[in-house]
Rosetta silent file (secondary structure, phi, psi, omega in degrees, C-alpha in Angstrom):
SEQUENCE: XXXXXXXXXXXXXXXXXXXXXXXXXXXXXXXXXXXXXXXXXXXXXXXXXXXXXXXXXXXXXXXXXXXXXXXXXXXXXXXXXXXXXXXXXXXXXXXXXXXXXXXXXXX
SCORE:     score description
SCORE:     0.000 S_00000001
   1 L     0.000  142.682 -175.721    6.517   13.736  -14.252 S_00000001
   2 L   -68.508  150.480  165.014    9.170   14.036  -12.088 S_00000001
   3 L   -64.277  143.770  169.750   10.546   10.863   -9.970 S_00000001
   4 L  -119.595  149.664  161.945    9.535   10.690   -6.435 S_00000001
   5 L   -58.613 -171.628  154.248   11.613    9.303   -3.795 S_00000001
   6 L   -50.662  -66.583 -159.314   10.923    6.530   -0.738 S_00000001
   7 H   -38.743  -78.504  164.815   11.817    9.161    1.515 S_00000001
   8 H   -24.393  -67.629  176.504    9.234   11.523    0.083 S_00000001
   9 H   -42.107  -35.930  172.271    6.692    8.859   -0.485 S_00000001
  10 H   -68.143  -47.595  170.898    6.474    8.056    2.900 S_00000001
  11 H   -37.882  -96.552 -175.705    6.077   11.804    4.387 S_00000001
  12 H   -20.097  -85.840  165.774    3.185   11.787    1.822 S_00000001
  13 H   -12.087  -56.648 -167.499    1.549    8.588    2.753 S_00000001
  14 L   -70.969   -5.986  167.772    1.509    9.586    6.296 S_00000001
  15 L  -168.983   59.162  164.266   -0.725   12.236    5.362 S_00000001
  16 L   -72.330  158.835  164.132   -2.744   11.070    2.697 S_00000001
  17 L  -134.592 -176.948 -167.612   -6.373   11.535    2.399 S_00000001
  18 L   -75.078  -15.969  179.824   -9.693    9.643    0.592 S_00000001
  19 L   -87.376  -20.356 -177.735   -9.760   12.578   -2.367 S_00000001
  20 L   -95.334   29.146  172.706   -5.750   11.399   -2.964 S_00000001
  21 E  -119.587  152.926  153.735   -6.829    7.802   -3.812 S_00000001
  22 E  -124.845  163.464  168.274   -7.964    6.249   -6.783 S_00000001
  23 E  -116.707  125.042  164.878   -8.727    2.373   -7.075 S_00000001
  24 L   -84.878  157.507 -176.854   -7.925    0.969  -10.439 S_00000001
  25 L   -41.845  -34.054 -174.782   -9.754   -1.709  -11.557 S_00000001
  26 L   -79.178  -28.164  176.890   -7.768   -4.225  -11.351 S_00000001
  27 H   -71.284  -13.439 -167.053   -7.144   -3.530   -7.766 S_00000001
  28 H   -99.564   15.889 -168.294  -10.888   -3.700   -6.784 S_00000001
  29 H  -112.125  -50.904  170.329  -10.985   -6.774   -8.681 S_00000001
  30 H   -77.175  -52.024 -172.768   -7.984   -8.479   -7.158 S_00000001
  31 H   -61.454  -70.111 -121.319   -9.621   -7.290   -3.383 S_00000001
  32 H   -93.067  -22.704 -176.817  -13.309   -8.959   -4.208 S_00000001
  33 H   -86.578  -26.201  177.973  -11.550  -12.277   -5.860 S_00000001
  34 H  -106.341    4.020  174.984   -9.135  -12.868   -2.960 S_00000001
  35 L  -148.690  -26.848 -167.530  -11.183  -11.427    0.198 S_00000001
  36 L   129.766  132.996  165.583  -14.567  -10.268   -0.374 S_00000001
  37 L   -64.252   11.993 -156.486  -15.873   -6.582   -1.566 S_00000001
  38 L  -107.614  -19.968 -171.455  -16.346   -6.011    2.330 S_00000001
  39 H   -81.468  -12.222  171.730  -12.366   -5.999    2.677 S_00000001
  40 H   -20.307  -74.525  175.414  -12.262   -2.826    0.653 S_00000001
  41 H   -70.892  -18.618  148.329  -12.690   -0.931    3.779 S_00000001
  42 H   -51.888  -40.118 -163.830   -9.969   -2.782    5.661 S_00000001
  43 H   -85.922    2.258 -164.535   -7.526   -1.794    3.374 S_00000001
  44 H  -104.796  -34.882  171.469   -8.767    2.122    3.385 S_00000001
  45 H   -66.257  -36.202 -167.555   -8.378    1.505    7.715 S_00000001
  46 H   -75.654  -32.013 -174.378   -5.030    0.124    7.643 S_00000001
  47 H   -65.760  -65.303 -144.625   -3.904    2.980    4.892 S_00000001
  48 H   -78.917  -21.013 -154.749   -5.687    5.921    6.750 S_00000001
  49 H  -114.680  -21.547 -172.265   -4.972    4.084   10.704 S_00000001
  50 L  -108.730 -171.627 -179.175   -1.575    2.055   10.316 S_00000001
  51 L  -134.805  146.121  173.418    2.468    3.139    9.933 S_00000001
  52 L   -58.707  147.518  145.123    3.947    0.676    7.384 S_00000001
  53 L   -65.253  -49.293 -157.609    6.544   -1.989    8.408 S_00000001
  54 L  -167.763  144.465  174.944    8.274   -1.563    5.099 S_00000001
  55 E  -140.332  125.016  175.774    8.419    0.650    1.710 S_00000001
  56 E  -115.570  148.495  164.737   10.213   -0.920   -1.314 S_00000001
  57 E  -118.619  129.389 -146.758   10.224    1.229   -4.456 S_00000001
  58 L  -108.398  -12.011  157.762    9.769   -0.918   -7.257 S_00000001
  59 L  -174.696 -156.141 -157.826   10.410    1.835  -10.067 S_00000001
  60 L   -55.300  -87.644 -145.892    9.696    5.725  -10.225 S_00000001
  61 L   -86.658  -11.576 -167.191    6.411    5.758   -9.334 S_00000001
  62 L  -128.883   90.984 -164.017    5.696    2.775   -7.817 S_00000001
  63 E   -72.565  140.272 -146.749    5.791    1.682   -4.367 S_00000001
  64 E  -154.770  127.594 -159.612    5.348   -1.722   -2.598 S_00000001
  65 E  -166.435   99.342  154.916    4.037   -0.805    1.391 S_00000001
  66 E   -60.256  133.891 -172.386    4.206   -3.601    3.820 S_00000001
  67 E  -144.948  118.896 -171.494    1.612   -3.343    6.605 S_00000001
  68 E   -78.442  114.914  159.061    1.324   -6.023    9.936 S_00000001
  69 L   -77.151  -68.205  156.149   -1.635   -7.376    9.445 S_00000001
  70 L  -106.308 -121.822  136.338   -1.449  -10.239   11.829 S_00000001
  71 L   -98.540  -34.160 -171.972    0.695  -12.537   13.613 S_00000001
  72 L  -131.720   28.528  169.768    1.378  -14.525   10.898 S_00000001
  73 E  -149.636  146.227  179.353    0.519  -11.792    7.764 S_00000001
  74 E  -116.038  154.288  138.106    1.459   -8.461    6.571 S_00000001
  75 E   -60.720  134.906 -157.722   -0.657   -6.889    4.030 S_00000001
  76 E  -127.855  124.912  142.831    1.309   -5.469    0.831 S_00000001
  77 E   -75.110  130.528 -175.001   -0.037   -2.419   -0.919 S_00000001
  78 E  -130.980  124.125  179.706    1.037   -1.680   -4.144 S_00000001
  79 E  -130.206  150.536  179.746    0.448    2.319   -5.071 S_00000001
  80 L   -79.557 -158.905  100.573    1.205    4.159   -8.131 S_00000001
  81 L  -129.883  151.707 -151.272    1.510    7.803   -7.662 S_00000001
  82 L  -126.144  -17.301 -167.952   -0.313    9.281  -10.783 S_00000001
  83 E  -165.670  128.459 -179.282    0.075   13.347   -9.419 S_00000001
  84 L   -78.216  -80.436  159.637    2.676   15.034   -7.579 S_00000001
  85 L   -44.297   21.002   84.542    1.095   18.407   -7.342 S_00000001
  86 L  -150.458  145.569 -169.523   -1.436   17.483   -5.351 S_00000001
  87 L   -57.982  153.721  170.681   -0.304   14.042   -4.584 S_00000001
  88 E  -119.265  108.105 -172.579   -2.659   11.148   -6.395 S_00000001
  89 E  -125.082  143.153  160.734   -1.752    7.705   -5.705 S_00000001
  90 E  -108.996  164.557 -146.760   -3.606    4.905   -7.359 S_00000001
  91 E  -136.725  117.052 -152.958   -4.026    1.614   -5.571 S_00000001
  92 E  -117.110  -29.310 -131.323   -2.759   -1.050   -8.233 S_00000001
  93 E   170.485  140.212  178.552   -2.868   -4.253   -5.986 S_00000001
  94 E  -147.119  134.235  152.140   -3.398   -5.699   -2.355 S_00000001
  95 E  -160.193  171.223  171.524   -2.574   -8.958   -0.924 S_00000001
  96 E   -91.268  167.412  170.122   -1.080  -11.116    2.430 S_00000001
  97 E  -156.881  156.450 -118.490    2.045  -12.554    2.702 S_00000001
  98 E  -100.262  169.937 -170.355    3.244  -14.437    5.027 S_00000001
  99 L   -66.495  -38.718 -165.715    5.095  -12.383    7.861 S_00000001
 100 L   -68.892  -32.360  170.723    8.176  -14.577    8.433 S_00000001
 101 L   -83.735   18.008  179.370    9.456  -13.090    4.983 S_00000001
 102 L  -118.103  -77.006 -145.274   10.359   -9.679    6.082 S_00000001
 103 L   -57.366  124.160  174.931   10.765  -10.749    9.782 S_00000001
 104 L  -107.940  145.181 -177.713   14.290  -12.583   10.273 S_00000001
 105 L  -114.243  101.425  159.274   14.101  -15.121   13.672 S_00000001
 106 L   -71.813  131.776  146.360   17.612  -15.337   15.237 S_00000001
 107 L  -149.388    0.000    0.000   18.499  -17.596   17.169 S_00000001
């Protein structure tokens, strides 16, 4: 499969839908041990309802997607994409982190 870019990745993301997701196990696994199965649908609102703070691309296929959660957390997405042609992204990972490490405080 061909490499995708950020640049690309984001356009896509921004108009993803619930038939271009998969959850792999491990991610629905990682959501129910550190928040609850109930947070599931948080993370399907913030994907489908929020615009990222930040997209790192951590190798071809694989994306790292910062999301302001709170005042003092962003959520971090970690998606695969599995299919170009129509896009497919799998959902490898979710957690918070604390805010202050993307945000630099001048002063």
């Amino acid at each position: 499969m061909e490499s995708l870019n950020i640049y690309t990745f984001g356009q896509n993301l921004s108009v993803i839908t619930i038939d271009g997701i998969h959850e792999t196990t491990h991610f629905r696994k990682r959501i129910i041990g550190r928040f609850g199965e109930e947070f599931i649908t948080e993370v399907y609102r913030i994907i489908f309802d929020c615009t990222p703070v930040g997209i790192l691309q951590q190798d071809e296929q694989k994306f790292k997607v910062l999301y302001s959660y709170n005042e003092d957390y962003d959520l971090i997405i970690i998606f695969s994409v599995k299919e170009l042609k129509p896009i497919k992204y799998s959902l490898v990972t979710c957690f918070k982190e604390a805010s202050k490490k993307r945000v630099r405080v001048d002063e």
